[in-house]
Biopython code that builds the backbone (N, CA, C, O; Angstrom):
import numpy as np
from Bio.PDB.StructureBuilder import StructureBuilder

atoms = [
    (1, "UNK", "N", (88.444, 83.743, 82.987)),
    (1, "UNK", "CA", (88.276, 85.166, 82.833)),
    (1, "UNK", "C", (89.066, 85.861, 83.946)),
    (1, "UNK", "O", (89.006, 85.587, 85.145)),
    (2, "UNK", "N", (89.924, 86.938, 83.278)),
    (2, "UNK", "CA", (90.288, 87.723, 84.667)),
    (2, "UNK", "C", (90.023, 89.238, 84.197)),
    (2, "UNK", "O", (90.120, 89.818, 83.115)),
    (3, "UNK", "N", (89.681, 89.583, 85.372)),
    (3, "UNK", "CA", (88.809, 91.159, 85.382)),
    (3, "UNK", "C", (89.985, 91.542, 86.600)),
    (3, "UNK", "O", (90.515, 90.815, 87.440)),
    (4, "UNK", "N", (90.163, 93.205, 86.268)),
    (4, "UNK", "CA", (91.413, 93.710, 87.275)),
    (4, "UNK", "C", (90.541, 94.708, 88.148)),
    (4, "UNK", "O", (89.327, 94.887, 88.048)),
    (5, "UNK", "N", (91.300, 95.234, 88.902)),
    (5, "UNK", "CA", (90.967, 96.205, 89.718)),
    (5, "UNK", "C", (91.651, 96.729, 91.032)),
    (5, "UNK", "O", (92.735, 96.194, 91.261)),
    (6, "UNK", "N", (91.196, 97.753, 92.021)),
    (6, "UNK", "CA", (92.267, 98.307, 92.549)),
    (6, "UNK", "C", (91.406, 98.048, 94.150)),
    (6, "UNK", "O", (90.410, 97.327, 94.201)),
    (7, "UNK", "N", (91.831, 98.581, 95.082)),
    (7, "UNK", "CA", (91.545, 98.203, 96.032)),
    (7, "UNK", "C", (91.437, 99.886, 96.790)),
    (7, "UNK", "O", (92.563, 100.286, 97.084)),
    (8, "UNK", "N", (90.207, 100.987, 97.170)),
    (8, "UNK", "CA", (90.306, 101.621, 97.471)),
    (8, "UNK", "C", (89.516, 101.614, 98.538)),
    (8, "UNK", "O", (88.580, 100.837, 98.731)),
    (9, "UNK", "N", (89.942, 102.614, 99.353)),
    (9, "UNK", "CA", (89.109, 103.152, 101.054)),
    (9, "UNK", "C", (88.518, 101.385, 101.256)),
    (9, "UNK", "O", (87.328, 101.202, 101.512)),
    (10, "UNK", "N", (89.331, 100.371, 101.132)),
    (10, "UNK", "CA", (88.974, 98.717, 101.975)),
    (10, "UNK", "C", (88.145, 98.034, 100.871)),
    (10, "UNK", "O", (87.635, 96.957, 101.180)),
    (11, "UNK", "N", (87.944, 98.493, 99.661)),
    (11, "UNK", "CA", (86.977, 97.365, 98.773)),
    (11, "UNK", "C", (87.369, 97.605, 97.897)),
    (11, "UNK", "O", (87.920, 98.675, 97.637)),
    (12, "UNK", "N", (87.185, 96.549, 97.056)),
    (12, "UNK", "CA", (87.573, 96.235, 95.647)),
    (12, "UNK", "C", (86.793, 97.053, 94.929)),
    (12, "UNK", "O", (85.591, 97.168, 95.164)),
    (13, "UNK", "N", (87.450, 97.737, 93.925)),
    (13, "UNK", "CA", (86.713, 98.551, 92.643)),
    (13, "UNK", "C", (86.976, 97.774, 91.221)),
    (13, "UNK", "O", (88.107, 97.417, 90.891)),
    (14, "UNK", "N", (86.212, 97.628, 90.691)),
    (14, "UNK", "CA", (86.825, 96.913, 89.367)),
    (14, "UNK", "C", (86.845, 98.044, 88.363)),
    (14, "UNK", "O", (86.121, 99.040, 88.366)),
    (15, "UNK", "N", (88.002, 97.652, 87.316)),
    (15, "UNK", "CA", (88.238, 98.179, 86.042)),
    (15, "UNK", "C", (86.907, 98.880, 85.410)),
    (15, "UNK", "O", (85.902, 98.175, 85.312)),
    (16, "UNK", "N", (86.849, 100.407, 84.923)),
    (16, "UNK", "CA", (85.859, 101.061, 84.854)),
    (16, "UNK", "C", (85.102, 100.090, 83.563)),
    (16, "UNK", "O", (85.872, 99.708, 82.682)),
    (17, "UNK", "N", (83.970, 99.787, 83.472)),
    (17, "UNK", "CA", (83.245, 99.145, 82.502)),
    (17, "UNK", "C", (83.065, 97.773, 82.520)),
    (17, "UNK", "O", (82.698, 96.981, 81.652)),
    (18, "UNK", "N", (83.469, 97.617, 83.938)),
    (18, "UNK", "CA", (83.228, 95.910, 84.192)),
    (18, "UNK", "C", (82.613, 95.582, 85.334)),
    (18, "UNK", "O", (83.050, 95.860, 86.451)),
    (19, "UNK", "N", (81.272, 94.801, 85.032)),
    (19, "UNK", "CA", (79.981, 94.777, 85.852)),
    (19, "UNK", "C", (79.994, 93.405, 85.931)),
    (19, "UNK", "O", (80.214, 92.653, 84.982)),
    (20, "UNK", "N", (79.644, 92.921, 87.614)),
    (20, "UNK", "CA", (79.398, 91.718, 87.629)),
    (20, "UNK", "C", (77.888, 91.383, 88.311)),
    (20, "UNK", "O", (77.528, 92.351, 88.981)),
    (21, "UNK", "N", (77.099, 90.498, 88.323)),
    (21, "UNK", "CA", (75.912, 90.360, 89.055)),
    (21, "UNK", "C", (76.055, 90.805, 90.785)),
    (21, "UNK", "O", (77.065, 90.899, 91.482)),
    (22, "UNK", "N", (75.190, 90.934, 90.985)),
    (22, "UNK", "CA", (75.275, 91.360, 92.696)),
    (22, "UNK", "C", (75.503, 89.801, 92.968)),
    (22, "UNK", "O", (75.183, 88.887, 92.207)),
    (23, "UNK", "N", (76.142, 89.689, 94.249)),
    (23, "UNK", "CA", (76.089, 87.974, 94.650)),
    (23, "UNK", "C", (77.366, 87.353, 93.883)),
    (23, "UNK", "O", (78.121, 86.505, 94.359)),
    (24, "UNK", "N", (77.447, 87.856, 92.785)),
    (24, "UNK", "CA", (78.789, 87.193, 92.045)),
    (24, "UNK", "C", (79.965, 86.788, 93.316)),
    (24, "UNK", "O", (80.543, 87.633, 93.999)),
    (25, "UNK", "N", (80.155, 85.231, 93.437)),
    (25, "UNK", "CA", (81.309, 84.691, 94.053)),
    (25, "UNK", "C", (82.980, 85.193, 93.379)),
    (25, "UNK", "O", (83.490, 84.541, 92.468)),
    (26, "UNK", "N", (83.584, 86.262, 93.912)),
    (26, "UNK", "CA", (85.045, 86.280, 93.311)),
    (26, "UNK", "C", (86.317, 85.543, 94.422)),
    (26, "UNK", "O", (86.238, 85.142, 95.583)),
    (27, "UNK", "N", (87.722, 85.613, 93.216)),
    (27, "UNK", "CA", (88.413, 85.260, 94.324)),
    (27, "UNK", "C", (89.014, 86.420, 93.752)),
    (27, "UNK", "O", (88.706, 86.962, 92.691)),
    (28, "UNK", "N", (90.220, 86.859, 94.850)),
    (28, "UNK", "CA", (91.246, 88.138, 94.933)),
    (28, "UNK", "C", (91.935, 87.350, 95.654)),
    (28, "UNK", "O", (91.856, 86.649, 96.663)),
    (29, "UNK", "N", (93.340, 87.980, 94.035)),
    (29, "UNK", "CA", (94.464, 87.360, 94.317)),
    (29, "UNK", "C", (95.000, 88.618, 93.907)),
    (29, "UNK", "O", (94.729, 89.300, 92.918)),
    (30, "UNK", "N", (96.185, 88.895, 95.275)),
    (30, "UNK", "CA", (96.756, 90.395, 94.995)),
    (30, "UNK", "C", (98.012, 90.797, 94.218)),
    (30, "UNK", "O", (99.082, 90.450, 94.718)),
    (31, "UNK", "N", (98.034, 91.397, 93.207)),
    (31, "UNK", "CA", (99.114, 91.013, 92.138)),
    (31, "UNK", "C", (100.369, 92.473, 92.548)),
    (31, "UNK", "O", (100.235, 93.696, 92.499)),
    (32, "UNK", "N", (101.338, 91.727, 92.872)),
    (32, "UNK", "CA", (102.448, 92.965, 92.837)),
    (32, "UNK", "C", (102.756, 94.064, 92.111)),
    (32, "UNK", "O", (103.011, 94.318, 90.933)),
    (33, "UNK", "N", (102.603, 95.019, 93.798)),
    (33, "UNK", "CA", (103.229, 96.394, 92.547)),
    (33, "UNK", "C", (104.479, 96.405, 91.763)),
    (33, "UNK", "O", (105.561, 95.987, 92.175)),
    (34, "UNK", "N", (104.245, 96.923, 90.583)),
    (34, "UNK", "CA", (105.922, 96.911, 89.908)),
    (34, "UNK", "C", (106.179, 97.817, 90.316)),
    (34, "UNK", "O", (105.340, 98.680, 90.058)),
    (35, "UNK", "N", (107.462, 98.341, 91.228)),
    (35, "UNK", "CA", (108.389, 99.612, 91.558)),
    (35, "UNK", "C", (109.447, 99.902, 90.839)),
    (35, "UNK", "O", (110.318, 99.033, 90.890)),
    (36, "UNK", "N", (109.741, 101.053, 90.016)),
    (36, "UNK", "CA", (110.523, 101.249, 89.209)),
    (36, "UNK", "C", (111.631, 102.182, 89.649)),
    (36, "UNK", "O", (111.351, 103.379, 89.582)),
    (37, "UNK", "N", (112.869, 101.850, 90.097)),
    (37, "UNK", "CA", (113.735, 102.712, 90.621)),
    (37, "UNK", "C", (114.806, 102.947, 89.815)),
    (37, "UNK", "O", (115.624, 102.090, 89.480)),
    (38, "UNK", "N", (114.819, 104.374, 89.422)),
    (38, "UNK", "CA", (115.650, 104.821, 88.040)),
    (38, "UNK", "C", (117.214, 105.517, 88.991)),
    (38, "UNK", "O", (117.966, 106.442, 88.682)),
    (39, "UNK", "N", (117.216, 104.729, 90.015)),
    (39, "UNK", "CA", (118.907, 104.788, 90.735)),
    (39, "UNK", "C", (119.328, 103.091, 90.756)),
    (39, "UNK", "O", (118.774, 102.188, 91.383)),
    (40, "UNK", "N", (120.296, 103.037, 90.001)),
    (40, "UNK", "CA", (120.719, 102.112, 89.576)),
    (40, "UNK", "C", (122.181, 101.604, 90.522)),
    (40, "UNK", "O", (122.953, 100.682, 90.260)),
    (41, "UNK", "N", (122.219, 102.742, 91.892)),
    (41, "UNK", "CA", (123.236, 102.710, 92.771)),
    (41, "UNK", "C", (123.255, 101.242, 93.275)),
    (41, "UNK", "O", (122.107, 100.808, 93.179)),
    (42, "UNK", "N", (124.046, 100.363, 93.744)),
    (42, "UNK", "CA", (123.872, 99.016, 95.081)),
    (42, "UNK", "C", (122.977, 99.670, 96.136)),
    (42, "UNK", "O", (123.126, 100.855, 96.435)),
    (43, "UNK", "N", (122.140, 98.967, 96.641)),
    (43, "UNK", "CA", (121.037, 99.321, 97.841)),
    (43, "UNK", "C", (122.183, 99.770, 98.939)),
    (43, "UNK", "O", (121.892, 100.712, 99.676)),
    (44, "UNK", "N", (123.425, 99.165, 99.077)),
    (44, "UNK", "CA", (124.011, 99.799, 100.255)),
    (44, "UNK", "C", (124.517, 101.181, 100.252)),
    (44, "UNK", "O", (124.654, 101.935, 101.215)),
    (45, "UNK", "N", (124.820, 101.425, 98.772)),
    (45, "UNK", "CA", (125.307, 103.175, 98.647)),
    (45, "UNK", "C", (123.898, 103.953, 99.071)),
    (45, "UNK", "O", (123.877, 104.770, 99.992)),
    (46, "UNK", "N", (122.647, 103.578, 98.238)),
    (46, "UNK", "CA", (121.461, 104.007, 98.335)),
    (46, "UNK", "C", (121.188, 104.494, 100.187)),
    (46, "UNK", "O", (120.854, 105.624, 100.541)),
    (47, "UNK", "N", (121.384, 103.565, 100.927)),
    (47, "UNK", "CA", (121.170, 102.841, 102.604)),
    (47, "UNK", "C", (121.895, 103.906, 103.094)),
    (47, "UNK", "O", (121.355, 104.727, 103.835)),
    (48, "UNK", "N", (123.537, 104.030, 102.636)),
    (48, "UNK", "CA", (124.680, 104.165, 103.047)),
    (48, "UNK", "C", (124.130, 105.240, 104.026)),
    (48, "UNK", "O", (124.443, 104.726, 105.100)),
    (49, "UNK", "N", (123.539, 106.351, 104.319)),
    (49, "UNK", "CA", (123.583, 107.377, 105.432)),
    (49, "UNK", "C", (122.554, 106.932, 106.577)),
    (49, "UNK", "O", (122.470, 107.630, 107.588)),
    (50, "UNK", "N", (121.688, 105.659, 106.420)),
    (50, "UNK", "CA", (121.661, 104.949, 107.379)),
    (50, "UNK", "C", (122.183, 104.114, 108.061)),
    (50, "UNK", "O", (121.894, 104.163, 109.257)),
    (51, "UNK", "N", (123.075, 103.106, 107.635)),
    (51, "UNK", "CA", (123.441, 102.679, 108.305)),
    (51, "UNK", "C", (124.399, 102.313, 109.063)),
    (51, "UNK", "O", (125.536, 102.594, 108.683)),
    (52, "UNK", "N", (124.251, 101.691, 110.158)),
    (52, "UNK", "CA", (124.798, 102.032, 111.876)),
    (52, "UNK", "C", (124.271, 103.199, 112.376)),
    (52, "UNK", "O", (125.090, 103.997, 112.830)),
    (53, "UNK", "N", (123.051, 103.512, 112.408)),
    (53, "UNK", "CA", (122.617, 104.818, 112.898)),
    (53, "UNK", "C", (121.803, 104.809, 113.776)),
    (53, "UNK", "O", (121.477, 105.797, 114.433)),
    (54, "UNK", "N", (121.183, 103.216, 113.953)),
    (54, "UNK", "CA", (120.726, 103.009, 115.498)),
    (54, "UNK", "C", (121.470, 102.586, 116.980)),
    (54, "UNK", "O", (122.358, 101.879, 117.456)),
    (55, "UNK", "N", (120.485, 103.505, 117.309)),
    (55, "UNK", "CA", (121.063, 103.678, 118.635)),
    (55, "UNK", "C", (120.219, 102.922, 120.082)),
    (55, "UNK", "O", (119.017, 102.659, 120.110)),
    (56, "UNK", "N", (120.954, 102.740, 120.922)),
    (56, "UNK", "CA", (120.106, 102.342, 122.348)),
    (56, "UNK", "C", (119.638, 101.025, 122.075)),
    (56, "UNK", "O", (118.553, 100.798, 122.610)),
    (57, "UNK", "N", (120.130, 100.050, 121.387)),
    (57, "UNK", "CA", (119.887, 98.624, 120.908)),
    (57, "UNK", "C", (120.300, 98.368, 121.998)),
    (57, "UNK", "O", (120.681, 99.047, 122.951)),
    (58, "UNK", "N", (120.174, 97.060, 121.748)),
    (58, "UNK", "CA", (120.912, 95.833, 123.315)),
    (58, "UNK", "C", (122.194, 95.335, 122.455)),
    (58, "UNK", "O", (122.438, 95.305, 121.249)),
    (59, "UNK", "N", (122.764, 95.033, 123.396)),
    (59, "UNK", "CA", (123.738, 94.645, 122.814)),
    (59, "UNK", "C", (124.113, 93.217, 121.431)),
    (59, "UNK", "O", (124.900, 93.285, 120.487)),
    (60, "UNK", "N", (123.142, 91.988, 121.866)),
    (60, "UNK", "CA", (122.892, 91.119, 121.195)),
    (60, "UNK", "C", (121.490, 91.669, 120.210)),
    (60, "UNK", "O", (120.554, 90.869, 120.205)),
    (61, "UNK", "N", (121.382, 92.380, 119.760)),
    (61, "UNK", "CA", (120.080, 93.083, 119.136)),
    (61, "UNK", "C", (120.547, 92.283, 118.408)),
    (61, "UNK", "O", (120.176, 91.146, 118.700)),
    (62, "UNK", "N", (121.397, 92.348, 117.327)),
    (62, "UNK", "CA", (121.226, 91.540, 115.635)),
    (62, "UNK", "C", (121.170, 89.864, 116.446)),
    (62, "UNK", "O", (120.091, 89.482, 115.991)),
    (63, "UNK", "N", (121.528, 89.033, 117.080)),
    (63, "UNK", "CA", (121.600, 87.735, 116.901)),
    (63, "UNK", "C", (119.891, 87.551, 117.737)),
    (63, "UNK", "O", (119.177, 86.581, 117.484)),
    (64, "UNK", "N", (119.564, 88.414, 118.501)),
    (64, "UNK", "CA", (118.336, 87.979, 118.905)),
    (64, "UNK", "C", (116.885, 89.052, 119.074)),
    (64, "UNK", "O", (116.123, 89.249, 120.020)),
    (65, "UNK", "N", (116.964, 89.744, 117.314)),
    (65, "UNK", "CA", (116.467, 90.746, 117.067)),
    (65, "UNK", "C", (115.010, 89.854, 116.632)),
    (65, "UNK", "O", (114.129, 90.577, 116.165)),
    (66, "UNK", "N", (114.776, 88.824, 116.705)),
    (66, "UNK", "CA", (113.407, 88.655, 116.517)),
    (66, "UNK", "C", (112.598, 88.281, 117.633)),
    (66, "UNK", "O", (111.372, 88.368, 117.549)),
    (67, "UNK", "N", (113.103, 87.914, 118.562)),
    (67, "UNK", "CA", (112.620, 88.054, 120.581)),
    (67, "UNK", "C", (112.596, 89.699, 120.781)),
    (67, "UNK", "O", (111.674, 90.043, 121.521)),
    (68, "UNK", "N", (113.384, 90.759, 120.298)),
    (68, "UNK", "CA", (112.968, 92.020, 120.563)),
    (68, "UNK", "C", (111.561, 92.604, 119.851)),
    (68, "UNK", "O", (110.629, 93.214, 120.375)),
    (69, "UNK", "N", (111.738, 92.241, 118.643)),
    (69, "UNK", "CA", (111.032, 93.005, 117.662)),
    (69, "UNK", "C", (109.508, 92.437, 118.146)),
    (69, "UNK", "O", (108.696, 93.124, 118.766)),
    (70, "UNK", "N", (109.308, 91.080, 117.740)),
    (70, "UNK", "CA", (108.400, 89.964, 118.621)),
    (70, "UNK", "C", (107.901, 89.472, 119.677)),
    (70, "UNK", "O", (106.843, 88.855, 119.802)),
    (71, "UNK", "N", (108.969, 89.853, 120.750)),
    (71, "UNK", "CA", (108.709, 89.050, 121.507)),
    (71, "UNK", "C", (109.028, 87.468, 121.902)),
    (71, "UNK", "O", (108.966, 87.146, 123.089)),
    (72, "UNK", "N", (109.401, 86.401, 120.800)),
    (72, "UNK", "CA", (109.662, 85.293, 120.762)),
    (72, "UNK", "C", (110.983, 85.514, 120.543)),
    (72, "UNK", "O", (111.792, 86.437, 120.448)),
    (73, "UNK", "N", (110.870, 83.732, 120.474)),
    (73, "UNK", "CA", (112.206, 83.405, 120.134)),
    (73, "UNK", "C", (113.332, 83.071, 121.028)),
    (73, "UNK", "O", (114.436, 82.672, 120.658)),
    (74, "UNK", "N", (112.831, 83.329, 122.584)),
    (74, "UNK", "CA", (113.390, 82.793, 123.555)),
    (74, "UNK", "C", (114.596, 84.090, 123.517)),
    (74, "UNK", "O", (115.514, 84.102, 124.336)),
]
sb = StructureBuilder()
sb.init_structure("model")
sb.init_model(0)
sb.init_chain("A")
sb.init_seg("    ")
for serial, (resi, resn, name, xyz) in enumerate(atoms, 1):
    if name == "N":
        sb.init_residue(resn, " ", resi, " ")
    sb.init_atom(name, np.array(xyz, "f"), 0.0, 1.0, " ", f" {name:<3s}", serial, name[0])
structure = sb.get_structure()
């Protein structure tokens, strides 16, 4: 059986008209939003007025941007 539902203000709401016992054991498994984007541009034209637009990086930012962002990574 699968019963749907949405996830509001931190708890699960189920599909209006679907009742389960109090105590009922569930599992939640979180199913992807479909995003529908009716610009059919390449993501880089879409991007295009961002990017290179950061500023005050380090110099090695892209080869050791996950020790910045993180912290790790040596």
């Amino acid at each position: 059986m699968t019963i749907r539902g949405r996830i509001h203000n931190g708890v699960v709401e189920l599909s209006e008209g679907v009742g389960l016992p109090e105590g009922t054991e569930v599992i939640v498994q979180p199913v992807p939003l479909e995003i529908k984007s009716t610009d059919r541009r390449p993501l880089v034209e879409r991007l295009g007025g961002v990017v290179g637009s950061a500023v005050d990086l380090q110099e090695d930012f892209a080869e050791r941007h996950d020790h910045y962002i993180h912290g790790s990574g040596g």
